[in-house]
C-alpha positions in Angstrom: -12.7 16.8 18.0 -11.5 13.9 19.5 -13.8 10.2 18.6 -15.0 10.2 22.3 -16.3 13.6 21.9 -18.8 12.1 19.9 -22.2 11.0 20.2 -23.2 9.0 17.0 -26.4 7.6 15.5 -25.1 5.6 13.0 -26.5 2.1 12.6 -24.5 -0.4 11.9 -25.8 -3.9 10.2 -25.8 -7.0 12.0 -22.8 -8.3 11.1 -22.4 -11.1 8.5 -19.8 -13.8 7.0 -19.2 -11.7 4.2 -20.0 -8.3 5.5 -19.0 -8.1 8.9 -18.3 -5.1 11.3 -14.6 -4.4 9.6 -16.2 -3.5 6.0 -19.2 -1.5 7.5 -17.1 0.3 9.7 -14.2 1.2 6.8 -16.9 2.2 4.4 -18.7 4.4 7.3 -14.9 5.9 8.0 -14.6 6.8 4.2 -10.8 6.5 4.6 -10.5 8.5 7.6 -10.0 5.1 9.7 -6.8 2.9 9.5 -5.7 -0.3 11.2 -2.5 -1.0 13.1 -1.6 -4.5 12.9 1.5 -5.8 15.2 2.3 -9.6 15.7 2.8 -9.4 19.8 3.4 -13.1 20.1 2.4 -16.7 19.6 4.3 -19.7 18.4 4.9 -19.3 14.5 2.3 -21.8 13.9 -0.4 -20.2 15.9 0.4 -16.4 15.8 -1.2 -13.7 18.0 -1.5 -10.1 16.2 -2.8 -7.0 17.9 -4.9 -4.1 16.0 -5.4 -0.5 17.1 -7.8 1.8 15.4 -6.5 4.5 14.3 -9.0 7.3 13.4 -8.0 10.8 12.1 -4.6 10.5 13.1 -6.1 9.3 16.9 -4.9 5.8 18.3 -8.2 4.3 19.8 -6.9 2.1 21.7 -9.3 1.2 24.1 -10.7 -0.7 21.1 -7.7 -2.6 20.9 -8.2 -6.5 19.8 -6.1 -9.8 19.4 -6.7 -12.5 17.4 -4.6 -15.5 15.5 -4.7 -13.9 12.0 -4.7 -10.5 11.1 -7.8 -10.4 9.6 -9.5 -11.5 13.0 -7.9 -8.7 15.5 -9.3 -5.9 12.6 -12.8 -7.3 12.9 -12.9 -7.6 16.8 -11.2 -4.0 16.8 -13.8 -3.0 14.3 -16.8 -4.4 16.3 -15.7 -2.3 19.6 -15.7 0.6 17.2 -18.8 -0.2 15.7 -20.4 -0.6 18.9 -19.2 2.1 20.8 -21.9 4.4 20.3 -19.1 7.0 18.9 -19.9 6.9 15.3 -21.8 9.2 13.6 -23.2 9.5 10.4 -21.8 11.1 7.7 -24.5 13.0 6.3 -25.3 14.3 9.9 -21.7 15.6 10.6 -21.8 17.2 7.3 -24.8 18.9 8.0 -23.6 19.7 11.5 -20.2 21.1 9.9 -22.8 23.6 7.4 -25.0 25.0 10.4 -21.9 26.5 12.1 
């Protein structure tokens, strides 16, 4: 099932300076989410990288993100996933995955 297939309840905190969307969203993922980080430009001094989520194997890149560290692209890429109304909770899919 592809991640726009989905229809997901899954809350998400608001995020914080030391848990922000890019934790919340990995620990939601439980590994199944992984982040493609390119340098696509920028002077060496001020860098520009780009991150594509990559979830079950499936580039999502409509949630695509820059930023001037790594660190920043993941957590704007991590925020579009977070907030894409995709996401659905574990337990839930679990649950769904037993009634069939």
């Amino acid at each position: 099932m592809s991640f726009f297939d989905r229809t997901g309840q899954h809350q998400f905190r608001p995020p914080t300076s030391v848990w922000g969307y890019l934790p919340q969203v990995n620990e939601w993922a439980c590994g199944t989410i992984y982040w493609r980080v390119t340098r696509v430009g920028g002077e060496d001094h001020i860098p520009v990288f780009e991150c594509v989520p990559i979830w079950n194997g499936e580039p999502l890149e409509q949630f695509t993100a820059l930023g001037h560290r790594k660190k920043a692209a993941m957590e704007s890429a991590a925020e579009a996933v977070a907030l894409s109304g995709h996401c659905v909770s574990i337990f839930r899919e679990v649950v769904a995955q037993c009634d069939h």
